[in-house]
N, C-alpha and C positions, 0 to 999 in steps of 0.2 A: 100449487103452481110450481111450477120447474124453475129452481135457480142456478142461470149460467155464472161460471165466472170465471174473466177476461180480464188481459192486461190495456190500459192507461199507460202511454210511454211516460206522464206526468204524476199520475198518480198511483200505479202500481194496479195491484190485486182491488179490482171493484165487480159484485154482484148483479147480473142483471135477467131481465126476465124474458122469453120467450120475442115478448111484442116488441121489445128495445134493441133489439136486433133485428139486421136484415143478409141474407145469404146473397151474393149473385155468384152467378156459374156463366161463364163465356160460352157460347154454342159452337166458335169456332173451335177452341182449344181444348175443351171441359177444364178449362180452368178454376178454381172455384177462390170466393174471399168472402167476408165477413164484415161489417160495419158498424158502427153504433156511435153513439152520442153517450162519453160520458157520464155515468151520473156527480162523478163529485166537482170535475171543474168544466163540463159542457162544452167540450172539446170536440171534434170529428176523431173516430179511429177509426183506419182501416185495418186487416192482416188479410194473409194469403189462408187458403184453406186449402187442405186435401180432400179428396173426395168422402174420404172416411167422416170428416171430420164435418162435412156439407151435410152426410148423410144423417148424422146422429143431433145438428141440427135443426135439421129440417123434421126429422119425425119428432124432435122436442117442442114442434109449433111455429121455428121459426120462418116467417116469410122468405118465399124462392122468386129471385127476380133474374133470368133469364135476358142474355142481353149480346147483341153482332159487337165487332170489331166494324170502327168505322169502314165504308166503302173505299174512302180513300188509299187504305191501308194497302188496296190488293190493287192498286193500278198501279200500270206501267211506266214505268219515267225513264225518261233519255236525256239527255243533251247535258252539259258540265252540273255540279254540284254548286251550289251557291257557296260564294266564298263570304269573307268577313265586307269585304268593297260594300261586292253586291249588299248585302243587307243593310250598309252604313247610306247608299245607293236610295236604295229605297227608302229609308226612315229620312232622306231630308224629302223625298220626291212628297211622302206625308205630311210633308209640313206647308206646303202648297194646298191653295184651294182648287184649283185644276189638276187634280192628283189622278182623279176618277177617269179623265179625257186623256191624260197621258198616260193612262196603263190598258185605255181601251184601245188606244192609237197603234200600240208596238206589233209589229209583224211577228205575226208566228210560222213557224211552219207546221205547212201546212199533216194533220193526219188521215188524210184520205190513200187508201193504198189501192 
């Protein structure tokens, strides 16, 4: 069995096998990164990967998970950028139990063209 081995920002240089990682590669960007769980303090790690570096894991067994960049990402926005107000604005309108009725309430304009 194939032994990788990757860095722990905590625990340095640790050995891992094929199954104990997982590759993902963005399909927007072919971006690619790499993940695993620790073995010595059970930690989440992510890193960046290059393609090279996707490729030579992926033919060592490791699982390829394939994955979009949320939809939101690629819509359009208009109108002012929320300031510190606004969001300080919103966090008390949260603290109301009629939060849900006053954010259905607010006038938008309208996007029909």
């Amino acid at each position: 069995m194939t032994t990788i081995r990757a860095q722990c920002p905590s625990c340095g240089d640790v050995r891992l096998t094929a199954v104990d990682l997982t590759v993902r590669v963005c399909i927007d960007d072919d971006t690619g990164s790499y993940w695993f769980r620790c073995p010595e303090c059970d930690g989440p790690v992510a890193k960046p990967a290059s393609s090279h570096i996707v490729d030579l894991l992926v033919s060592s067994g490791v699982r390829l998970e394939m994955w979009r960049r949320p939809a939101e990402l690629r819509e359009r926005r208009d109108g002012p950028a929320l300031t510190l107000d606004d969001l300080l604005d919103f966090h008390v309108l949260l603290q109301r139990d009629d939060w849900m009725d006053e954010v259905a309430s607010i006038d938008r304009p309208s996007t029909a063209g």
